[in-house]
C-alpha positions as CSV (number, residue, x, y, z in Angstrom):
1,X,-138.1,160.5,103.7
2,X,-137.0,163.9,105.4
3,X,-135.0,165.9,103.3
4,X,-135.1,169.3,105.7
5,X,-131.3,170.0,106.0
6,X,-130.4,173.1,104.9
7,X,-133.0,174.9,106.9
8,X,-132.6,176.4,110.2
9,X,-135.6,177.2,112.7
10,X,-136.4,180.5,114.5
11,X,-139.6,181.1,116.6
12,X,-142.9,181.0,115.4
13,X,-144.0,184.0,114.0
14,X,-147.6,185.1,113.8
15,X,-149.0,185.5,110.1
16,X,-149.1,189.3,110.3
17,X,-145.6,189.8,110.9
18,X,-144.9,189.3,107.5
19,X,-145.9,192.8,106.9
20,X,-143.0,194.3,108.7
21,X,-141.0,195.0,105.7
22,X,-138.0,194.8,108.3
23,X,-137.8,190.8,107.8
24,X,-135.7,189.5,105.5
25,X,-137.1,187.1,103.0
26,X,-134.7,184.5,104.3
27,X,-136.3,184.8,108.4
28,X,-140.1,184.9,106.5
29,X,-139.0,181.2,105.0
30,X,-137.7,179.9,108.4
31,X,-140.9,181.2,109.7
32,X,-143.0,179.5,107.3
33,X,-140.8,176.6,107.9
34,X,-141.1,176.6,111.8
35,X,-144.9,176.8,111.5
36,X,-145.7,174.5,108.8
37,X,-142.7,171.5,109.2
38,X,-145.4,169.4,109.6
39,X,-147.6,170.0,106.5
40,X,-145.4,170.7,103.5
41,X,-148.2,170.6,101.1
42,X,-149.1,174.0,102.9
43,X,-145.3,175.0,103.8
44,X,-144.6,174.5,99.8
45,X,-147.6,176.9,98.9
46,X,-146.5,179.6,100.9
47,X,-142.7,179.5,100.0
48,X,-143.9,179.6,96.5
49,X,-146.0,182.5,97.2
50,X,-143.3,184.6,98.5
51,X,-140.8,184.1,96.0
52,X,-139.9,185.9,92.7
53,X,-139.6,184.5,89.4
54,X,-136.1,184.3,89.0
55,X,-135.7,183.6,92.2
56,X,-134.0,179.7,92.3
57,X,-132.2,180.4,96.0
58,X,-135.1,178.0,97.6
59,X,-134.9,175.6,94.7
60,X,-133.4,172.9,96.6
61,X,-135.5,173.3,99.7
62,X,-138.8,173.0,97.8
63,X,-137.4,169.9,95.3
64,X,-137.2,168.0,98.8
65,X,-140.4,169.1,100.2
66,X,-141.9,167.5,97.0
67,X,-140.2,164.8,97.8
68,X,-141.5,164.2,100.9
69,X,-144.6,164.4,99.7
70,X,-143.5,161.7,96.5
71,X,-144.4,164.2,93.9
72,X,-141.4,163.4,92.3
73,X,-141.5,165.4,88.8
74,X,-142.2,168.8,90.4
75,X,-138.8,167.8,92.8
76,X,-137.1,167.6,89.6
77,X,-138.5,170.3,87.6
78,X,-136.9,172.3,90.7
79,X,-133.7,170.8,90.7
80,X,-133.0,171.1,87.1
81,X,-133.8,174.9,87.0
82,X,-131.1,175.7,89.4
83,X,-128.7,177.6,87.2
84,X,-125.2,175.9,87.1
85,X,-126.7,172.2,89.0
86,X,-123.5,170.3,87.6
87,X,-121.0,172.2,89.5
88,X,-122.9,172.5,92.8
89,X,-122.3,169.2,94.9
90,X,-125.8,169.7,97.4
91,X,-128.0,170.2,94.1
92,X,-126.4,167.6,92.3
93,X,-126.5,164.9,94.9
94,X,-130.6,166.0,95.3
95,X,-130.6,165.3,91.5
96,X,-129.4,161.8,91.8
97,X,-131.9,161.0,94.6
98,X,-134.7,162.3,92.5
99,X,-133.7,160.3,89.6
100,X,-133.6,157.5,91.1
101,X,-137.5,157.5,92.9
102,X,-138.1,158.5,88.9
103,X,-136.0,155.1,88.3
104,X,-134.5,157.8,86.0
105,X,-130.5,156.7,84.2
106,X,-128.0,158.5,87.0
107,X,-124.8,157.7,86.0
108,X,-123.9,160.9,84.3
109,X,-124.9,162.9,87.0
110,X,-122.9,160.4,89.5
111,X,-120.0,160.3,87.5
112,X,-120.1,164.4,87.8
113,X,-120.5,164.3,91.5
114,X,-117.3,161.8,91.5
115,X,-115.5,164.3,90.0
116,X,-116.6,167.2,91.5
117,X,-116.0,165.8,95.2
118,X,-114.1,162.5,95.0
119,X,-114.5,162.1,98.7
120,X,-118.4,162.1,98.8
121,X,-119.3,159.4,100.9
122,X,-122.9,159.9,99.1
123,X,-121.7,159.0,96.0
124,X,-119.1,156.5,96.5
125,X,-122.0,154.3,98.5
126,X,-124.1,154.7,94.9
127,X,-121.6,153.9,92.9
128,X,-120.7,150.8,94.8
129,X,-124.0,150.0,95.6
130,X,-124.4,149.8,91.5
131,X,-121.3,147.5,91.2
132,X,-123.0,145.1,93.6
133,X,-126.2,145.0,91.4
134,X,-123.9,144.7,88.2
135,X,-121.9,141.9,90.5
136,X,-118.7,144.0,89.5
137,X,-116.9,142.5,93.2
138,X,-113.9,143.4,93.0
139,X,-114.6,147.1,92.0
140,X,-117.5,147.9,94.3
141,X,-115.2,146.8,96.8
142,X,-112.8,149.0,95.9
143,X,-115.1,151.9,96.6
144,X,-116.0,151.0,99.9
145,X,-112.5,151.1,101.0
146,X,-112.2,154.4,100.0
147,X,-115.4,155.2,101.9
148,X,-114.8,153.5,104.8
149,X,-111.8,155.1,105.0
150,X,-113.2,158.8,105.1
151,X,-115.8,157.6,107.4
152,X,-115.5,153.8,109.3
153,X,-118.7,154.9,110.9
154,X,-121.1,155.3,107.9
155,X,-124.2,153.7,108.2
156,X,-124.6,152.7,104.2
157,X,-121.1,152.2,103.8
158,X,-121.0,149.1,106.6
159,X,-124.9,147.7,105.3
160,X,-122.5,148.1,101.7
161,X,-119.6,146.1,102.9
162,X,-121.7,143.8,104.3
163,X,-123.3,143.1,101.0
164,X,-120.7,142.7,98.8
165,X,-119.4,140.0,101.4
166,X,-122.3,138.4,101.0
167,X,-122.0,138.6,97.4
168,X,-118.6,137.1,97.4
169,X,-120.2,133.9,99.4
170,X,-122.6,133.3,96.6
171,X,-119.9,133.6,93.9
172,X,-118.4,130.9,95.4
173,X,-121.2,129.1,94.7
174,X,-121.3,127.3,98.0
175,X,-124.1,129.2,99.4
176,X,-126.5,126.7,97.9
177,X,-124.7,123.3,98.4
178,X,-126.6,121.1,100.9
179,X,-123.6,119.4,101.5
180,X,-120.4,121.4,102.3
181,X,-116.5,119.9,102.7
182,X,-115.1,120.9,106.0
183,X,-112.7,123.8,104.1
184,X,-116.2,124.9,102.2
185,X,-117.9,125.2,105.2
186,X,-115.2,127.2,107.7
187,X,-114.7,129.8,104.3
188,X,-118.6,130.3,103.8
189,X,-119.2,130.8,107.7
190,X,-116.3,133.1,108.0
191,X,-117.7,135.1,105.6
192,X,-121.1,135.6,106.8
193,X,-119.2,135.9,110.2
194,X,-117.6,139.0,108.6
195,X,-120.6,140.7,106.7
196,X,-122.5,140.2,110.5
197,X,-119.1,142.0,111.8
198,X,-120.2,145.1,109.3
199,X,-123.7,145.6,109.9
200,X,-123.5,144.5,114.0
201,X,-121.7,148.1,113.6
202,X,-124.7,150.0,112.4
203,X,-126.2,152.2,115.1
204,X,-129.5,151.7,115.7
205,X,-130.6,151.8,112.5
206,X,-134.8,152.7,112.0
207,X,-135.1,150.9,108.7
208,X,-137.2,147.6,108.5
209,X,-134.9,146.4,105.3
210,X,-131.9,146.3,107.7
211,X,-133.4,143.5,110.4
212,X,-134.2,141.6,107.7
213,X,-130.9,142.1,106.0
214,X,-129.6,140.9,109.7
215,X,-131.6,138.1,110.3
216,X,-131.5,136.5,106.6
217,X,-127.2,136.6,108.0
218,X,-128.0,135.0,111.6
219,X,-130.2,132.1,109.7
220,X,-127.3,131.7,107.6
221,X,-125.1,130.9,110.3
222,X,-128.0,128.8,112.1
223,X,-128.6,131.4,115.0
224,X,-132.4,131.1,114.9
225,X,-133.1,133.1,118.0
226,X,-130.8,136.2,116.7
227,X,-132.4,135.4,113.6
228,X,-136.2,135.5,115.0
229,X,-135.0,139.0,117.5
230,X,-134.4,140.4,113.9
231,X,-137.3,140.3,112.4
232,X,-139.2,141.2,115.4
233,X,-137.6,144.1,115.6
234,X,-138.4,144.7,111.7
235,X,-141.8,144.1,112.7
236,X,-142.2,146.8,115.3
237,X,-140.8,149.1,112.8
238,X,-143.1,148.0,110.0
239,X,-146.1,145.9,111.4
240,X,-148.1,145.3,107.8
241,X,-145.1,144.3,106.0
242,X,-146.7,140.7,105.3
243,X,-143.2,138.8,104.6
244,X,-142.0,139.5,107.8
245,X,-144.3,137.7,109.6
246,X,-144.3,135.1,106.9
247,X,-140.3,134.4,107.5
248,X,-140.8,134.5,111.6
249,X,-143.5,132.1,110.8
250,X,-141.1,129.6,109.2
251,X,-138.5,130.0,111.8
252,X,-140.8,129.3,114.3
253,X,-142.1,125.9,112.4
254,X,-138.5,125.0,111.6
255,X,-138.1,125.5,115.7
256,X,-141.2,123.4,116.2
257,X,-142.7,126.4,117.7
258,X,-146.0,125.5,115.9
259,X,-148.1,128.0,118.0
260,X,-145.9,130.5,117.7
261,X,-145.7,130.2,113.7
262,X,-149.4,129.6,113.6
263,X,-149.8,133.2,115.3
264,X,-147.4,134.8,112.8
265,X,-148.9,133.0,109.5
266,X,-152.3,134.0,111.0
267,X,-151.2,137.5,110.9
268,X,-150.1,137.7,107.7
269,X,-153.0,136.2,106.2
270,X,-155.5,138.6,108.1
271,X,-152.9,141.5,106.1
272,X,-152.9,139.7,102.7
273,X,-155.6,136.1,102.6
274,X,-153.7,135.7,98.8
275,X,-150.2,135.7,100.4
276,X,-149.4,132.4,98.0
277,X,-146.6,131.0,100.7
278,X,-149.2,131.3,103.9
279,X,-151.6,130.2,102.6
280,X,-148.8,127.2,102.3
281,X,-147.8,126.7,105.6
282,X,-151.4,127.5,107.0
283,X,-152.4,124.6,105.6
284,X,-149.5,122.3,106.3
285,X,-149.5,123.2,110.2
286,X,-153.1,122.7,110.2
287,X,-152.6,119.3,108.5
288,X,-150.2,118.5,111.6
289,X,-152.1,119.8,113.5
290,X,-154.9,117.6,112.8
291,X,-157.3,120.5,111.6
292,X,-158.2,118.8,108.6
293,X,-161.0,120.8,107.4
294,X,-159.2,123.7,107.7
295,X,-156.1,122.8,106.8
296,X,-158.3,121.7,103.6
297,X,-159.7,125.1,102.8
298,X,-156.1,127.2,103.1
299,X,-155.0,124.0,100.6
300,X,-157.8,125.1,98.5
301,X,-156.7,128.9,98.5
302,X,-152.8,127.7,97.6
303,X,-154.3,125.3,94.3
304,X,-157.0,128.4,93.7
305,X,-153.8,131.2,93.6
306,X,-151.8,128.9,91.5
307,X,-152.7,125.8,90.1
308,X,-149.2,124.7,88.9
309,X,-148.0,124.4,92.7
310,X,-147.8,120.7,92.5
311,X,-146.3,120.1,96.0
312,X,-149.8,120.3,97.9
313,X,-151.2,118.3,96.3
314,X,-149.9,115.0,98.2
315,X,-151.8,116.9,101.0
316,X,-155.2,117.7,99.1
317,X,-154.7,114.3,98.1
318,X,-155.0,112.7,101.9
319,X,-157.0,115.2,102.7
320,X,-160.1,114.5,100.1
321,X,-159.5,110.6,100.6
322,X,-159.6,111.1,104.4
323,X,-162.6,113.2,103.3
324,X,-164.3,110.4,101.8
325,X,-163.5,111.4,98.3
326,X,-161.1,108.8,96.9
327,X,-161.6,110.1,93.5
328,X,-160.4,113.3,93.9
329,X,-157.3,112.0,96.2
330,X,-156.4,109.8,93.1
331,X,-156.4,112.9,90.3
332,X,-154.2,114.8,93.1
333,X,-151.7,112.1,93.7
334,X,-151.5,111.2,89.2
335,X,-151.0,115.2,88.8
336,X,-148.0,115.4,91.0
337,X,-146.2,111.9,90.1
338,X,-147.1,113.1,86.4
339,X,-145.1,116.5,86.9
340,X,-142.2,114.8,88.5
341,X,-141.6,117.4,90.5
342,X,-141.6,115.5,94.0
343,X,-138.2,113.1,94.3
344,X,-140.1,111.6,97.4
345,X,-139.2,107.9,96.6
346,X,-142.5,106.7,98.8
347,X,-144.6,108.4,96.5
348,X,-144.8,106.2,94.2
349,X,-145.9,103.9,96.5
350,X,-148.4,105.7,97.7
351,X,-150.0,106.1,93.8
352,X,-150.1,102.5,93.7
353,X,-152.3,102.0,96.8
354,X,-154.4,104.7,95.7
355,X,-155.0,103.2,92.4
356,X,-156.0,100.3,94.3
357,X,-158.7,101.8,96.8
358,X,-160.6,102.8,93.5
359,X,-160.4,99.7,92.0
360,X,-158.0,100.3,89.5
361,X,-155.2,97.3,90.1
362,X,-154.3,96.7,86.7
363,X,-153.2,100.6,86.6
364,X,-151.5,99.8,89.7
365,X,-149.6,96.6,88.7
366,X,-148.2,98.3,85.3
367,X,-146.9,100.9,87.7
368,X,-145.3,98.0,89.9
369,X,-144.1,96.4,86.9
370,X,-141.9,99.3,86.0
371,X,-140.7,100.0,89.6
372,X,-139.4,96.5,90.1
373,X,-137.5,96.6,86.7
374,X,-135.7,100.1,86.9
375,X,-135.5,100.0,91.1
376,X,-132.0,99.0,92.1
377,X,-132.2,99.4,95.9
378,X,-132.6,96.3,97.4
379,X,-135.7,97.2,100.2
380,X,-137.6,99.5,98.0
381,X,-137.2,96.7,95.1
382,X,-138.6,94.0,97.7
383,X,-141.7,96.3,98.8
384,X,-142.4,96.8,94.9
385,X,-142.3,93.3,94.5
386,X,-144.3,92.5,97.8
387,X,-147.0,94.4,96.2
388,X,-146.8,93.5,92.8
389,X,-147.6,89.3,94.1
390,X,-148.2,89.6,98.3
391,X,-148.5,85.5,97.7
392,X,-146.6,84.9,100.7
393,X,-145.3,86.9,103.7
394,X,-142.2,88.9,102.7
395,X,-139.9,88.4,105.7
396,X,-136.8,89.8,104.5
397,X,-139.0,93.3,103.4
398,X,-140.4,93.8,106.8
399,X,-137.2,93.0,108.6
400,X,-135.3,95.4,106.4
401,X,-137.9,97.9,106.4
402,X,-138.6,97.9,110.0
403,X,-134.7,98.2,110.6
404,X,-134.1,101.0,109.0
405,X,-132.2,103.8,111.3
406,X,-133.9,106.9,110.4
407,X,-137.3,107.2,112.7
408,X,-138.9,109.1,110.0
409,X,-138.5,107.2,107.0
410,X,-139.1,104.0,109.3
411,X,-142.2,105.3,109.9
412,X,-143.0,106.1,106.8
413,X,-142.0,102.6,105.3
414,X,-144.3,100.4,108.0
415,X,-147.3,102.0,106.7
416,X,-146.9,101.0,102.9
417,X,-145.8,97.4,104.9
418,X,-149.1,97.2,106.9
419,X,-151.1,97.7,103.5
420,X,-149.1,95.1,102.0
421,X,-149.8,92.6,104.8
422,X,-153.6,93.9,104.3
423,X,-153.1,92.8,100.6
424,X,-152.3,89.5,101.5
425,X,-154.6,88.9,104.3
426,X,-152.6,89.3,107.4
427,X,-155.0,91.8,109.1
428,X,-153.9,91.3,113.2
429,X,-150.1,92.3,111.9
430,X,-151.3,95.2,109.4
431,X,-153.3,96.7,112.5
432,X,-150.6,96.7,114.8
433,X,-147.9,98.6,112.3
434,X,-150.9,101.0,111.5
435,X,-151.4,101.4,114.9
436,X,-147.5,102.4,115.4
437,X,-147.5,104.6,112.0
438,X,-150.6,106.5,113.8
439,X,-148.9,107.4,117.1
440,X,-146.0,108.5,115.5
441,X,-147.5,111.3,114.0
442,X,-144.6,112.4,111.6
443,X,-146.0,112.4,108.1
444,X,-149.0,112.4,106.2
445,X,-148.9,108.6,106.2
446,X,-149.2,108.9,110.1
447,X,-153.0,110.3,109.3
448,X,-153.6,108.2,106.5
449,X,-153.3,105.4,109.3
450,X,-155.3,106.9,111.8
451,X,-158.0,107.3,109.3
452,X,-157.7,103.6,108.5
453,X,-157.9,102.6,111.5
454,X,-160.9,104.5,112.5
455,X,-162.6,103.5,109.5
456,X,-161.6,99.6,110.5
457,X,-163.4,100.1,113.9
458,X,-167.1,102.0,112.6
């Protein structure tokens, strides 16, 4: 932060021309401060040295020098001297700022500023920017009026309206909904529409926080490019801020930009390698990708950061088996059915068939025994049952599995077919729906099948 406003500049003086006893002490400090803007640890040295006492006219200016250079306490041992700082607006606004980089209690001094100058546009922002924290709607918004009023082009005051609009879209409590009623949905988007409206209206703003701000309000409204332009720009202004190129990252894998993404995900890991989420999506592209032994190792990092992060470990779990370690892919696959964290209603499936590559079909068949009981849907119940006895070919399971309109879980569902056939000894079929799963390449059951078919052919 810059905090030089109350000084003017005159030319540079040379040191010795402080001896003319014809300068006023006010043209030695804009002297000092025209030479040395540039290093206030060396500008606040020199004020100090010329200065009396008793002498709290430069108060102000060296509390904001400290604060440029973040030693805070000295900034406020400065401000608080000033004689009479409640009823002088500039010193009591200074206050606030350095109370709150002290995460110091402000409101008595805020409430004083109010009243001193009920027009501050300083002080209104804070106050409303506190309501929103407090969610106090109605109130901050309130204040914003008032400040948008005195000045419409206010930087803070828009990014604040455009807050509490956001605010009001999650009291709502739509914001989350994955599935939104037509009058839901125009009221949500008109809302974002107008918090956009606010902060489109900020002039080239230099701060990071802002973009990102801006581009969390275009992915809200599913403008992905506006979104992406966003935090590109946030980017240029702060190139080691790790999330940013984590959320780019997403957008671009989202976009099926995978390239792209990978670039951005590789970045932020080269800032932070513990980055928990990169790590994440490192080794997910990677899986994808087919880079299975490194997808592996960023898979180890996510378990190795935090081993309660049960959703990778359906990946670990193909990757050690495709790895040659059954074992492992087993313990994976119990420790993320066990946590029931993962609706995926495959997966069971997919424990079963594991339990029986190690040898352990009775496990298995208690596990079917249960499915078939408590399943209710008709396809799923057949395939339980197809497993639980593959005695006979179950037509009606692969026509309704191999019908089903969505691609993906079609997919998906002729792989845990084709194992069944292999259960029951129908090997030219089972290749040929493995061979199809394989191709496909849209889940992890698409490489489980191009293992298995490699494996069939050594």
């Amino acid at each position: 932060m810059i905090f030089f406003l109350s000084c003017s500049t005159v030319e540079i003086k040379e040191k010795d021309e402080f001896s003319n006893t014809d300068l006023s002490l006010d043209e030695k400090i804009d002297s000092l401060v025209s030479e040395f803007i540039d290093t206030p640890e060396i500008l606040v040295s020199k004020i100090i040295d010329l200065l009396d006492e008793d002498n709290f006219t430069y108060n102000n200016l060296l509390a904001r020098l400290y604060i440029s250079l973040g030693r805070y306490n000295e900034a406020k041992d400065m401000v608080v001297s000033i004689p009479n700082l409640n009823s002088n607006i500039e010193d009591l606004k200074l206050y606030i700022i350095i109370q709150q980089f002290l995460k110091e209690d402000y409101r008595h001094s805020l409430e004083t500023l109010i009243r001193l100058d009920p027009s501050n546009i300083f002080a209104i922002n804070t106050k409303s920017y506190d309501l929103i924290r407090n969610n106090r709607v109605d109130e901050a918004k309130t204040f914003l009026e008032r400040a948008y009023k005195i000045d419409p082009q206010n930087s803070q005051t828009l990014i604040l309206l455009g807050d509490v609009t956001l605010l009001e879209v999650e009291n709502l409590g739509l914001s989350t909904k994955r599935v939104l009623s037509g009058v839901e949905e125009r009221k949500v988007n008109n809302l974002y529409k107008k918090s956009l409206e606010y902060y489109l209206r900020v002039k080239d703003s230099q701060d990071p926080t802002y973009y990102v701000r801006l581009s969390n309000i275009y992915k809200k409204l599913g403008d992905k490019l506006n979104s992406i332009k966003s935090l590109s720009r946030a980017i240029d202004l702060d190139p080691l801020d790790v999330w940013n190129y984590y959320d780019r990252g997403k957008l671009y894998f989202y976009a099926s930009s995978n390239k792209k993404a990978l670039e951005d995900f590789n970045m932020a890991y080269k800032i932070d390698p513990n980055h928990f989420f990169t790590n994440v999506f490192l080794g997910r592209i990677h899986f994808i990708e087919g880079n299975l032994e490194v997808s592996l190792k960023y898979y180890n990092n996510v378990i190795k950061i935090n081993p309660e992060y049960t959703p990778a470990y359906r990946d670990l779990s193909v990757l050690s088996y495709i790895h040659g370690d059954k074992q492992s892919g087993l313990n994976y696959i119990i420790s993320l059915y066990n946590s029931k964290t993962d609706k995926d209603p495959l997966l069971p499936l997919y424990l079963v068939t594991s339990l029986f590559e190690v040898g352990r079909d009775d496990d298995a068949k208690k596990i079917l025994v249960n499915l078939v009981k408590y399943e209710k849907k008709g396809t799923m119940k057949e395939l339980y049952s197809y497993f639980l006895d593959p005695t006979h070919v179950g037509d009606s399971v692969l026509t309704d599995a191999l019908n089903i309109k969505d691609h993906y879980q079609r997919i998906r569902l002729t792989y845990y077919v084709a194992l069944a056939l292999e259960r029951e000894g129908v090997i030219s079929l089972y290749k040929t729906l493995l061979k199809e799963v394989a191709e496909a390449n849209l889940s992890f059951e698409s490489k489980l099948a191009e293992y298995r078919l490699g494996e069939n052919n050594e």
